[in-house]
N, CA, C and O of each residue as an XYZ file, in Angstrom:
424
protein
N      99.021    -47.713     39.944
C     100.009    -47.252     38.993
C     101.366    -47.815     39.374
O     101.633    -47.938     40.569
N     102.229    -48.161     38.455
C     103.473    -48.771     38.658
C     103.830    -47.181     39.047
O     103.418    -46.028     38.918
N     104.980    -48.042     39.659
C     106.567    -46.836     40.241
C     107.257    -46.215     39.312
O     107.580    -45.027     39.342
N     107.553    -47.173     38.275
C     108.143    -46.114     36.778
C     107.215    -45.193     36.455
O     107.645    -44.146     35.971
N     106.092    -45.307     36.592
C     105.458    -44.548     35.091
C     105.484    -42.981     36.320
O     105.685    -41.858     35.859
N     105.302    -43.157     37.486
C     105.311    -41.851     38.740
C     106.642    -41.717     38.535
O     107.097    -40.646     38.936
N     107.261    -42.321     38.134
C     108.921    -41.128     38.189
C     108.979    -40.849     36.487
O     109.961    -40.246     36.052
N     108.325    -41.125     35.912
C     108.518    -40.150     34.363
C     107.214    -39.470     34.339
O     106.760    -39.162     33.237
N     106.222    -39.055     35.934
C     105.346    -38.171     35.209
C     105.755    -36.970     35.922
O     106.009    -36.962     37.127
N     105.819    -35.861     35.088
C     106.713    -34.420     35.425
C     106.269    -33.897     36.699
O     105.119    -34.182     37.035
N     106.962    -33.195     37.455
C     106.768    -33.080     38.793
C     106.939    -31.231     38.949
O     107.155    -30.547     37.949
N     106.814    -30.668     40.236
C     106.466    -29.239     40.086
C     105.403    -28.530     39.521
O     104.187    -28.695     39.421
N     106.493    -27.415     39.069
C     105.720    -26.477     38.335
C     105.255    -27.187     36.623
O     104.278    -26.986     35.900
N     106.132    -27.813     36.516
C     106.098    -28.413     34.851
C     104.790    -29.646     35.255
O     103.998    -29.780     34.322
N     104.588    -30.237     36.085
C     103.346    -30.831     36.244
C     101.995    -30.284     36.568
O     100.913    -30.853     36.427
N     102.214    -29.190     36.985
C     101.083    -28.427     37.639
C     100.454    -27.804     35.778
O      99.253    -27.859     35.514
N     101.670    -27.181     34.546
C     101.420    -26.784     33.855
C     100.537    -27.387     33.185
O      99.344    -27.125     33.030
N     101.580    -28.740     32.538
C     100.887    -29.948     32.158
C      99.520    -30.592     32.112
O      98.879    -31.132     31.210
N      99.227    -30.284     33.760
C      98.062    -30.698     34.065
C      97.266    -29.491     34.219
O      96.065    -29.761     34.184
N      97.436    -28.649     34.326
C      96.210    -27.112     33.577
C      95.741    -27.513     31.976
O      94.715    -27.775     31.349
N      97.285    -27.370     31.748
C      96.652    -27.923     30.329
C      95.305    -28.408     29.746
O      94.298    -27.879     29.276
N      95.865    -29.976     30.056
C      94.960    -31.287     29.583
C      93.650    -30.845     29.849
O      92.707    -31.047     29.084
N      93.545    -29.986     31.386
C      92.411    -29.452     32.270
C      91.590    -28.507     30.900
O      90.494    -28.874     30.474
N      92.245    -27.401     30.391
C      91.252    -26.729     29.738
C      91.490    -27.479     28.194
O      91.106    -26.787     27.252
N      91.863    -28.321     27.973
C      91.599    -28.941     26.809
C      90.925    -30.367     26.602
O      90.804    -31.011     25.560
N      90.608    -30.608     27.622
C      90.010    -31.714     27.319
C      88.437    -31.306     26.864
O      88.036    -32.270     26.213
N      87.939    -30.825     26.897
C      86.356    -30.238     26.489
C      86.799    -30.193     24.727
O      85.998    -30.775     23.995
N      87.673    -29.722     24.239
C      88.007    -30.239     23.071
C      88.540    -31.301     22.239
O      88.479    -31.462     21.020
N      89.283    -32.254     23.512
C      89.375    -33.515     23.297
C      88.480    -34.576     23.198
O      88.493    -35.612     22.533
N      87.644    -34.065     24.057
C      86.332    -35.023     24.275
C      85.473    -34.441     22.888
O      85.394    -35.227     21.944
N      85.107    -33.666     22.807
C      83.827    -33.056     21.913
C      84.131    -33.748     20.289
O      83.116    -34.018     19.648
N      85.515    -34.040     19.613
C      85.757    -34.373     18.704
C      85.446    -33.574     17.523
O      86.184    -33.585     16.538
N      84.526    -32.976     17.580
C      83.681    -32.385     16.342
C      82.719    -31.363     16.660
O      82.123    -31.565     17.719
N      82.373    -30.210     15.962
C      81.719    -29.592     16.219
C      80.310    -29.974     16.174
O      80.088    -30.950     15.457
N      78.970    -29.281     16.950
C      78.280    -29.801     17.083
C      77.337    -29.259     16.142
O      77.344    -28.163     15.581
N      76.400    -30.361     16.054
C      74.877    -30.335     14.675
C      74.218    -29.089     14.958
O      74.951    -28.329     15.590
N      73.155    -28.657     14.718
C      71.650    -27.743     15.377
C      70.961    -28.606     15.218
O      71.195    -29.472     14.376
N      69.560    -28.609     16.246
C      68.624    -29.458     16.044
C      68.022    -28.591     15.291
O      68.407    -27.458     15.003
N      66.439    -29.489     14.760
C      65.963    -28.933     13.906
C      65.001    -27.659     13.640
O      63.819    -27.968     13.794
N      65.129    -26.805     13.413
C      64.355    -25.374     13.884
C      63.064    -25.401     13.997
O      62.270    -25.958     13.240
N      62.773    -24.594     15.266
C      61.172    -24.555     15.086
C      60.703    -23.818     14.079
O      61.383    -22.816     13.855
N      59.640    -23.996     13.300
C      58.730    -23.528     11.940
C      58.034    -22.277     12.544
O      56.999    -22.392     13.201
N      58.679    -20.976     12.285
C      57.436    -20.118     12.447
C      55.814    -20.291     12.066
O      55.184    -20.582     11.050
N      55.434    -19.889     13.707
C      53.696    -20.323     12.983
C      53.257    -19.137     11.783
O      53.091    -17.919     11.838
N      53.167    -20.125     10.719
C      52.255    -18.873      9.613
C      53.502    -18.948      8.754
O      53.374    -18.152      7.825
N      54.813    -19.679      8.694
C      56.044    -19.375      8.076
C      56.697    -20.889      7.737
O      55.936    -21.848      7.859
N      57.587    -21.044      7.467
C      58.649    -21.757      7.561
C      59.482    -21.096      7.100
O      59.450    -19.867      7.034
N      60.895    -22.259      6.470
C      62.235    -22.152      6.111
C      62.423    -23.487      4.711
O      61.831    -24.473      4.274
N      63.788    -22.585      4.439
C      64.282    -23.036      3.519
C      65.629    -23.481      3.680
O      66.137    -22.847      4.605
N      66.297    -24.167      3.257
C      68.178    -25.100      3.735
C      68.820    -24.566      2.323
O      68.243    -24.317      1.264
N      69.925    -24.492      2.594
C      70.804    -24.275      1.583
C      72.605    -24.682      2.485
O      73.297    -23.989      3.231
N      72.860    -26.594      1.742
C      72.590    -26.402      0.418
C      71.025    -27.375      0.541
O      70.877    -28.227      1.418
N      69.862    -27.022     -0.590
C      69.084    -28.035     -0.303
C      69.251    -29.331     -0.950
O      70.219    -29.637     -1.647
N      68.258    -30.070     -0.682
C      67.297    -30.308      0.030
C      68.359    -30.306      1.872
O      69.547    -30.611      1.982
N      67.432    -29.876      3.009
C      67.559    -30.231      3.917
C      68.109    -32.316      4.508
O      67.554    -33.405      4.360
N      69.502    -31.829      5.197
C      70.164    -33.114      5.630
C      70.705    -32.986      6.923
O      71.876    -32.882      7.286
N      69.509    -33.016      7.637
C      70.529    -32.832      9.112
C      70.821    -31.187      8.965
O      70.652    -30.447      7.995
N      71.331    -30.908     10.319
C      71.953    -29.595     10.729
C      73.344    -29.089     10.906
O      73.628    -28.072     11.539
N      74.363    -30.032     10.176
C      75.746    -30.150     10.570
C      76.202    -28.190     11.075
O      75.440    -27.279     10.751
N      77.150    -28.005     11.642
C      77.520    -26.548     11.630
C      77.954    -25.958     10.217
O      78.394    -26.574      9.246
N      77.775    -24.961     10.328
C      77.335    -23.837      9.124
C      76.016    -23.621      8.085
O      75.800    -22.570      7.482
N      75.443    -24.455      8.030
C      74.045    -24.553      7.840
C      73.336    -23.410      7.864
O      73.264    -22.952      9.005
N      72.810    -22.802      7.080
C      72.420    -21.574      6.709
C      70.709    -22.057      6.468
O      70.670    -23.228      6.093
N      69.664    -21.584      6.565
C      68.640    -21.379      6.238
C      67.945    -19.829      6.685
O      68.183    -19.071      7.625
N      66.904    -19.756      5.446
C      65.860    -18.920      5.319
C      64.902    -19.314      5.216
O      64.422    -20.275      4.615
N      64.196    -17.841      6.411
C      62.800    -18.219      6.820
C      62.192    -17.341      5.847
O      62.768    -16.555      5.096
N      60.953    -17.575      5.956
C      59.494    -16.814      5.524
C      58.961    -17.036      5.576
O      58.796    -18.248      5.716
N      57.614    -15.872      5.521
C      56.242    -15.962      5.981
C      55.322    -16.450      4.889
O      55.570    -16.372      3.686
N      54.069    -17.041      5.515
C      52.780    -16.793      4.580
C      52.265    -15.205      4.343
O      52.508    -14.320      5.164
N      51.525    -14.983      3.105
C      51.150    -14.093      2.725
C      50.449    -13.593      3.714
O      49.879    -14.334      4.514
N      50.389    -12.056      3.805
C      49.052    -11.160      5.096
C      50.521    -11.089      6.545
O      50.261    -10.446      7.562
N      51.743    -11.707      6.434
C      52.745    -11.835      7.960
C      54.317    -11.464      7.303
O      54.795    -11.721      6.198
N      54.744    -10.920      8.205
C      56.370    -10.454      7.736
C      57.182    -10.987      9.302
O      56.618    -11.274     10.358
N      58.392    -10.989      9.055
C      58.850    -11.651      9.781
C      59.387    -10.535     10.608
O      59.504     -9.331     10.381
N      59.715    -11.373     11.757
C      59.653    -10.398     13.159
C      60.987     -9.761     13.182
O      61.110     -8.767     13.898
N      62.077    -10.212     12.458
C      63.895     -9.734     12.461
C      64.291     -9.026     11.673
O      64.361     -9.698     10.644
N      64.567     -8.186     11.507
C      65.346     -7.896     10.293
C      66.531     -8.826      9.261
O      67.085     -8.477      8.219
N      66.597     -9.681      9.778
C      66.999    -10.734      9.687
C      66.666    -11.945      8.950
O      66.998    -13.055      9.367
N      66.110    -11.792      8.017
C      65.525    -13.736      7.743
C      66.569    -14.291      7.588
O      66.359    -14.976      6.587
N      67.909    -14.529      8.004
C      68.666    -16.141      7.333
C      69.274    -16.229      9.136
O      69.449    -15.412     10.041
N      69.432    -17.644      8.963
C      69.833    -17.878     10.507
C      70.803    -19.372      9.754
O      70.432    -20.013      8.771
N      72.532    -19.704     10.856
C      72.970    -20.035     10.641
C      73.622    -21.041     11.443
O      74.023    -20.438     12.438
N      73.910    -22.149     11.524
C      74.162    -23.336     12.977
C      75.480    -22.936     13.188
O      76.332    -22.866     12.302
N      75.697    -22.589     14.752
C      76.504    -21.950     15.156
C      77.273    -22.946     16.663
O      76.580    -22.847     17.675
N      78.252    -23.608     16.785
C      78.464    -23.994     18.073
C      76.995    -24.618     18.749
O      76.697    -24.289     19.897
N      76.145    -25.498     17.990
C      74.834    -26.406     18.194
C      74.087    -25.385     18.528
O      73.316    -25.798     19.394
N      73.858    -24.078     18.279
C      73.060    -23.225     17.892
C      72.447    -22.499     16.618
O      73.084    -22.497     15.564
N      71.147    -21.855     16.726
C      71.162    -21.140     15.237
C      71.357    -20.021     15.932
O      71.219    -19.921     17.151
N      71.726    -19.029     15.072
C      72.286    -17.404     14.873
C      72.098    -16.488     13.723
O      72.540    -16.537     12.575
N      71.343    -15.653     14.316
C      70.414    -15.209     14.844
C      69.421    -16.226     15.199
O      69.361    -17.211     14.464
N      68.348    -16.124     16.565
C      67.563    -17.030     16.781
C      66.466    -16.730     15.958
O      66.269    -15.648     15.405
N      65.557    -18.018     15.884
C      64.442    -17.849     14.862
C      63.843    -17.030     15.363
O      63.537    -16.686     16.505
N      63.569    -16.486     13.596
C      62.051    -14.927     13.849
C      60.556    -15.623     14.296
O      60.319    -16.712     14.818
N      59.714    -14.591     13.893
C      58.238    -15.147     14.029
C      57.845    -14.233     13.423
O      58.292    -13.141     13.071
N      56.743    -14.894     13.298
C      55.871    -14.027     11.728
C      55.136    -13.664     12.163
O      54.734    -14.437     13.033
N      54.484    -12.627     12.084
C      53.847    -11.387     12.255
C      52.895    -10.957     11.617
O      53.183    -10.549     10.492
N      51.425    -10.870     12.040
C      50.089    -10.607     11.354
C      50.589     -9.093     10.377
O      51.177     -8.141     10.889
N      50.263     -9.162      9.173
C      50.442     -7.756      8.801
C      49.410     -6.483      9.478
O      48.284     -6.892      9.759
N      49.621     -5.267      9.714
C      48.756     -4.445     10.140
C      47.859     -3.785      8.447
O      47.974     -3.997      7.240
N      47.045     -2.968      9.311
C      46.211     -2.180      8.003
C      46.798     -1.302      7.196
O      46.390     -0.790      6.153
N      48.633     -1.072      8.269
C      49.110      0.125      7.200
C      50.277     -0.686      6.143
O      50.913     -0.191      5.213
N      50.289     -1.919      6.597
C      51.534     -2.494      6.051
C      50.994     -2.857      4.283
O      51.662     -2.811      3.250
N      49.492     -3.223      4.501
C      49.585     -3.635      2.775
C      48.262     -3.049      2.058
O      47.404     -2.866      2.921
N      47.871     -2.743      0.952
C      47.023     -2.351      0.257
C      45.344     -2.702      0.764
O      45.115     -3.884      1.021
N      44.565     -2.027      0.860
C      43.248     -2.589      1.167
C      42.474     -2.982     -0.352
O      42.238     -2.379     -1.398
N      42.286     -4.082      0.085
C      41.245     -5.270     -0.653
C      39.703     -4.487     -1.063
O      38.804     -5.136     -1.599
């Protein structure tokens, strides 16, 4: 490093600040953009649906709904899950054999 550029970089407490700074901001400097979701696992016996559709990638805010095949209900109270900070939120349900009391006998 040249000798000028060390006498115009701030010194003390105002450098120590400075450089906290940059310190907890660079994870946002670097990242540029918020991050995608990968692509959800398919409940077995279920899938999902994208909105808006058709499905394009996972950019953040990405909303989909799950559901089951007929005879399975889903495990959340919850069916819609949403890309969150390169997560979904709520995490995916799972579908669930219906029992003998849940539906009409055949």
């Amino acid at each position: 490093m040249s000798p000028s550029f060390l006498n115009s970089w701030p010194s003390g407490r105002i450098g120590l600040v400075c450089g906290l700074r940059l310190l907890v901001l660079s994870p946002l400097l670097t990242s540029g953009r918020p991050s995608n979701c990968s692509h959800p696992l398919v409940p077995e016996h279920g899938g999902f649906r994208c909105s808006p559709s058709p499905c394009r990638g996972f950019p953040p805010k990405s909303f989909i709904r799950f559901f089951c095949e007929p005879g399975y209900h889903i495990s959340s109270k919850e069916p819609n899950s949403k890309c969150r900070h390169g997560k979904w939120f709520p995490p995916i349900p799972a579908c669930i054999k219906d029992g003998p009391n849940m539906r009409s006998s055949e």
